[in-house]
C-alpha positions as CSV (number, residue, x, y, z in Angstrom):
1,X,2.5,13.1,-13.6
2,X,3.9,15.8,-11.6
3,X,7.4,15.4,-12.3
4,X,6.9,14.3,-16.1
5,X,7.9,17.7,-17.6
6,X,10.0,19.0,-14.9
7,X,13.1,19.8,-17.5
8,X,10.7,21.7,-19.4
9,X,9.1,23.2,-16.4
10,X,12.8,24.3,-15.2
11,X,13.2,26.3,-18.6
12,X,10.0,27.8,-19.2
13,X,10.8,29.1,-15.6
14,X,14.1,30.8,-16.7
15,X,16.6,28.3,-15.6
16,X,19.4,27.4,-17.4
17,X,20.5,23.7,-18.5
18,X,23.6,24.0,-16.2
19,X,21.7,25.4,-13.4
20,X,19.1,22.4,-14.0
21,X,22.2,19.8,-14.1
22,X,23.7,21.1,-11.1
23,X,20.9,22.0,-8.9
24,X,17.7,19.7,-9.6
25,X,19.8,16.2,-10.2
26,X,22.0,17.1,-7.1
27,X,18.6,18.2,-4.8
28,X,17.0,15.0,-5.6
29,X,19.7,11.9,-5.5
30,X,20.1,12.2,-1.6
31,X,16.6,13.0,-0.5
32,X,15.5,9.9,-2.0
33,X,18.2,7.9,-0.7
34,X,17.0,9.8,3.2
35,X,13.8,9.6,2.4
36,X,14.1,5.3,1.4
37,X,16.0,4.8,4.5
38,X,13.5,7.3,7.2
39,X,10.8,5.3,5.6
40,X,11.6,2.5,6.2
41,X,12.4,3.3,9.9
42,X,9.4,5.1,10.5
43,X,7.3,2.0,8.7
44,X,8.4,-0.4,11.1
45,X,6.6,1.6,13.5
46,X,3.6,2.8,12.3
47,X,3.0,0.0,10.1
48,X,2.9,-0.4,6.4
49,X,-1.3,0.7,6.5
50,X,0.0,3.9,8.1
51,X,2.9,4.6,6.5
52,X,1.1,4.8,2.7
53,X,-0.9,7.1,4.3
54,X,1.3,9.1,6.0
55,X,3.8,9.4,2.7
56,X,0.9,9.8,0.8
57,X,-0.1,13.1,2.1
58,X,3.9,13.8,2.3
59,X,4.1,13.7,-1.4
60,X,0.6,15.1,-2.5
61,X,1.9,18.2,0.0
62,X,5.3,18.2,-1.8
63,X,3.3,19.2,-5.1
64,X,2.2,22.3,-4.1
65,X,5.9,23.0,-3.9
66,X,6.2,23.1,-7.9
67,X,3.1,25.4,-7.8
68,X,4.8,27.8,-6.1
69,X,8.0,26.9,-7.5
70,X,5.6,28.1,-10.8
71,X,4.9,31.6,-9.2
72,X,8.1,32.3,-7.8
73,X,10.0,31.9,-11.3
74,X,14.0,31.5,-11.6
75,X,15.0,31.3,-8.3
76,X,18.0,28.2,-7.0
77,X,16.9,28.2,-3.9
78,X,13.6,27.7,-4.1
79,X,13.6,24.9,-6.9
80,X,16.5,23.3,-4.4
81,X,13.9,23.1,-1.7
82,X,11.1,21.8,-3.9
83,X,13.2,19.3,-5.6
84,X,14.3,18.2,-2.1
85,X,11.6,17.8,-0.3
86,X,9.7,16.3,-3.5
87,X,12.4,13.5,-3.6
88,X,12.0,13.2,0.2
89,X,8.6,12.3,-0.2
90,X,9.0,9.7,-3.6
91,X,11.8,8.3,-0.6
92,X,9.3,7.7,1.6
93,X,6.8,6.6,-0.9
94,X,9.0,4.5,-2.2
95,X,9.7,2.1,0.8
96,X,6.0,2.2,1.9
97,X,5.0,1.0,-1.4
98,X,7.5,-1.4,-2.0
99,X,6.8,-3.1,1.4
100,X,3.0,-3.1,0.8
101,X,3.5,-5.0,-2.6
102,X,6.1,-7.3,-0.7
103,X,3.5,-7.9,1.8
104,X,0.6,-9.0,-0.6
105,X,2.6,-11.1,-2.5
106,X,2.7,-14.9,-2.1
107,X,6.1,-16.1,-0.7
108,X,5.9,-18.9,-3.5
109,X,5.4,-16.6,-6.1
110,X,6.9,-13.4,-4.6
111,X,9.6,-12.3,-7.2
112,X,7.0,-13.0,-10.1
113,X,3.8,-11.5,-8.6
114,X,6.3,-8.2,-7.2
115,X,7.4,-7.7,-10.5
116,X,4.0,-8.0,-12.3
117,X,2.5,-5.8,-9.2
118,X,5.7,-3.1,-10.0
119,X,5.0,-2.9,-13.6
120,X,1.1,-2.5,-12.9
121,X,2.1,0.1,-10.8
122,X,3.8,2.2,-13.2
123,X,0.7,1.8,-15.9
124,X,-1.3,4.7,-14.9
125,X,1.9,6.8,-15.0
126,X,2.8,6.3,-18.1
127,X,-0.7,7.1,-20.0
128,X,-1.3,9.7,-17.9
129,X,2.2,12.0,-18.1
130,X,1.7,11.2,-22.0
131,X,-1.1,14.1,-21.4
132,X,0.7,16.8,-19.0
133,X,2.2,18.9,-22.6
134,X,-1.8,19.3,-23.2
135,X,-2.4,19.7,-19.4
136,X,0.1,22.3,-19.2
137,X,-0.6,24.3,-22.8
138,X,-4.4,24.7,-21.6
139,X,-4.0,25.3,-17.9
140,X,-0.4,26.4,-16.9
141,X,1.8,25.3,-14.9
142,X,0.4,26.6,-11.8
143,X,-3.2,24.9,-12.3
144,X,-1.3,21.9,-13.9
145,X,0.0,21.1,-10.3
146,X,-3.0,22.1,-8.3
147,X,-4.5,19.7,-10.8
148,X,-1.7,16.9,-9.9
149,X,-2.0,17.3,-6.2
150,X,-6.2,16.7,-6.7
151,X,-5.2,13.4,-8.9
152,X,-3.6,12.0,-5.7
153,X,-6.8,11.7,-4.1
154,X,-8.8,9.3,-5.3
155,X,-5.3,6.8,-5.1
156,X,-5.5,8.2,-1.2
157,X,-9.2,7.2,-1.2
158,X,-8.6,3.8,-2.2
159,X,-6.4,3.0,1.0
160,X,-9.9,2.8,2.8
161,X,-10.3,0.1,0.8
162,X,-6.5,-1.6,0.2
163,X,-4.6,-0.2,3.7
164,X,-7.0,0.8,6.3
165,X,-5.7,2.8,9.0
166,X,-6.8,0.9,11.7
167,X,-6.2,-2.9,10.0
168,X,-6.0,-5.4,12.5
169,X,-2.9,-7.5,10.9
170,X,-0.7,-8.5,13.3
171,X,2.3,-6.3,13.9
172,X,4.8,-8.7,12.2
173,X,2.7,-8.7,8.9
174,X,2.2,-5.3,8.4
């Protein structure tokens, strides 16, 4: 939901369309690609439990960034940072999740059941950025991603439930 208005965020901000090309698609292609690969390493040892919560936090941190981004107004540097360390996180994320959703699958069914479980996954997403124009009109950016960053928690919550910290799977499964 975050990232759902981010062009629009960039202009209302002062940015130009060049500075958004050149700046926000180049500071988020090869954090993501770091932060895939450094997930994954750090996942095979902390475990997959772990690592969800670990990249979890990363990326409910990373929103604060566009909050501030929000404050500070039209400045490359800054939104180069954010982008970055954004796209570090959704990196990180990314393998974590990925691997948790391999992991519950059934090796039978796995390509069937990791695609249903991927497109599930992107549900809540989709209704929910179909809302951040409203969000944002009402509240600002500022609160908008104060508001994100509290929307994180319950998902964080739920890993008491789906990957507790201190599960007792052998190391191989996790």
């Amino acid at each position: 939901m975050a990232v759902a208005l981010a062009t629009p965020f960039y202009i209302d901000l002062g940015f130009s369309l060049t500075e958004i090309g050149v700046i926000a698609k180049n500071a988020a292609l090869w954090p993501s690609i770091v932060g895939g690969l450094l997930g994954g390493v750090l996942m095979i040892k902390i475990g997959i439990n772990r690592a969800l919560w670990w990249f979890g936090g990363v990326q409910i941190i990373t929103i604060f960034g566009f909050a501030l981004l929000a404050e500070m107004g039209d400045n490359p540097w800054v939104l180069a940072l954010v982008i970055s360390l954004e796209y570090l996180g959704v990196g990180l994320g990314t393998a974590a999740i990925t691997a948790f959703m391999a992991r519950a699958t059934n090796p039978v069914f796995a390509a069937t059941q990791f695609a249903l479980l991927s497109a599930l996954a992107t549900v809540p997403r989709t209704f929910s950025s179909a809302l951040s124009g409203v969000l944002v009109e009402n509240m600002g950016w500022t609160q908008f991603y104060f508001f994100c960053a509290a929307l994180a928690v319950p998902g964080m919550l739920l890993l008491f439930k789906v990957a507790p910290w201190h599960d007792h799977t052998p190391t191989e499964q996790r």
